[in-house]
VEXROLO-649029 format. One line per 2 residues: their letters; for each residue x, y, z of C-alpha. Coordinates in pm, whole numbers. Layout:
a) X,Y,Z; ...;
***
This chain:
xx) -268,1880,690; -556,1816,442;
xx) -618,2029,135; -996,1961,121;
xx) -1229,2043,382; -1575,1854,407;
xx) -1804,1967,667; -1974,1602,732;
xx) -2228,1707,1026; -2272,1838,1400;
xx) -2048,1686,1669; -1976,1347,1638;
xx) -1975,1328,1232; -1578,1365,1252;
xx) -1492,1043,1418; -1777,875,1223;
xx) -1603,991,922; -1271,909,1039;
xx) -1426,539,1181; -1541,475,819;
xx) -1150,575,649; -1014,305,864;
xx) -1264,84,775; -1162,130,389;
xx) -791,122,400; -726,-117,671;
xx) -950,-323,446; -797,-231,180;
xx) -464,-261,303; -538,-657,412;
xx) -700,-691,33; -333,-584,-129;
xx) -148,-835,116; -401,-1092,39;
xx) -371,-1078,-319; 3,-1055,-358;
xx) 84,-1322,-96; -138,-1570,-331;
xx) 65,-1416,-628; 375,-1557,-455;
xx) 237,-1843,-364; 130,-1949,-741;
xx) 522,-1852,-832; 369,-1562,-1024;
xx) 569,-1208,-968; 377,-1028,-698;
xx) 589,-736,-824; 416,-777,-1162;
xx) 49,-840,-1068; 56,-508,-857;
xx) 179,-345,-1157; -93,-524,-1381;
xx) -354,-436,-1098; -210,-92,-1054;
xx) -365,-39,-1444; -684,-139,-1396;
xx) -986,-35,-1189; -792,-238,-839;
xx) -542,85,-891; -507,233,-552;
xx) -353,459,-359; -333,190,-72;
xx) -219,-68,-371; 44,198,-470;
xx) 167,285,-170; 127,-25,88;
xx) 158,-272,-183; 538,-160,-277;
xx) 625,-160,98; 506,-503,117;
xx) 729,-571,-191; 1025,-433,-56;
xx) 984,-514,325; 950,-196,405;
xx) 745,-138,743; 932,125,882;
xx) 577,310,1021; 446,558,887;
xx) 99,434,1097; 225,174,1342;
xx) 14,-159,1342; -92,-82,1737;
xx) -270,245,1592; -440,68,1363;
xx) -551,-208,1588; -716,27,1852;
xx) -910,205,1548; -1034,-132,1471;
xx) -1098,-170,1822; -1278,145,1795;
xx) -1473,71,1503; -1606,-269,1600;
xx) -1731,-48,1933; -1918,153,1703;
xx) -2096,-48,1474; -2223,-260,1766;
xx) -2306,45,1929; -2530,127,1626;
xx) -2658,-189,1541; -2415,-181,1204;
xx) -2309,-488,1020; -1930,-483,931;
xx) -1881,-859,867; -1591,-799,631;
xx) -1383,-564,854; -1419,-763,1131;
xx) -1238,-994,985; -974,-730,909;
xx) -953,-644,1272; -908,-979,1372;
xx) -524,-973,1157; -490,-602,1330;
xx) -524,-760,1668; -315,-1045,1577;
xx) -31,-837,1509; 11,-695,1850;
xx) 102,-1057,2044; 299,-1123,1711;
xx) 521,-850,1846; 448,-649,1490;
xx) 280,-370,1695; 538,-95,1597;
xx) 567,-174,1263; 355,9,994;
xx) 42,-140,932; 165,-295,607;
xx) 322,-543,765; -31,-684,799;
xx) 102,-937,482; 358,-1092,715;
xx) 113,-1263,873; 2,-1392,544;
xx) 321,-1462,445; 397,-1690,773;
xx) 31,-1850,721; 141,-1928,353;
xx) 524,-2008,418; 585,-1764,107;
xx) 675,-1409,110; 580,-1133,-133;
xx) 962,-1043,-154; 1023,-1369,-300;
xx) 1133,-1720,-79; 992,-1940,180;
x) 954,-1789,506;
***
């Protein structure tokens, strides 16, 4: 699967580590959507300002990758948005476990949940700007919604 192998710990340091990836890309992921759904919505070229941001230090893997799905519409999964949204479910379970403050991701799990009654639970996790692009009447692709 992986080409690089990091032994993190004993038992348990796995899904830590794995609890702390979802953290960073489903926050990143919501960051893209956030930033190119206000792109749209000032009528500047969402298209554009991901390639701008692509040059800069915002470049991404997740801005790469996610943010040209959002672009195109693209949410056939490659992680489905229910995934997602039960790691989030997982990681909120941890960090109140062990007393951890994650004020921004909870936030972030709040759209994962929201996508599952919004029937967007098989879609890739992407698809986390359509609910920005409902709440802003604007998609990325270009339009009103």
């Amino acid at each position: 699967m992986g080409g690089t192998i990091v032994h993190v710990g004993a038992a348990g340091a796995g899904q830590v580590t794995k609890t702390c990836n979802q953290i960073v890309v489903a926050s990143a992921v919501e960051a893209v959507a956030e930033a190119l759904v206000l792109a749209a919505k000032a009528g500047v070229d969402p298209a554009k300002v991901r390639e701008a941001l692509l040059g800069g230090f915002a470049g991404s893997k997740v801005l790469e990758v996610h943010g040209q799905r959002m672009l195109d519409g693209n949410f056939v999964p490659g992680f489905r948005s229910a995934l997602m949204a039960k790691d989030g479910r997982i990681v909120v379970k941890a960090a109140e476990d062990l007393g951890a403050p994650i004020p921004a991701f909870r936030e972030v799990n709040e759209r994962l949940q929201a996508m599952l009654p919004a029937g967007r639970g098989d879609l890739d996790y992407a698809a986390l700007v359509t609910l920005l692009e409902d709440e802003a009447g604007r998609s990325v692709a270009g339009g009103d919604r």
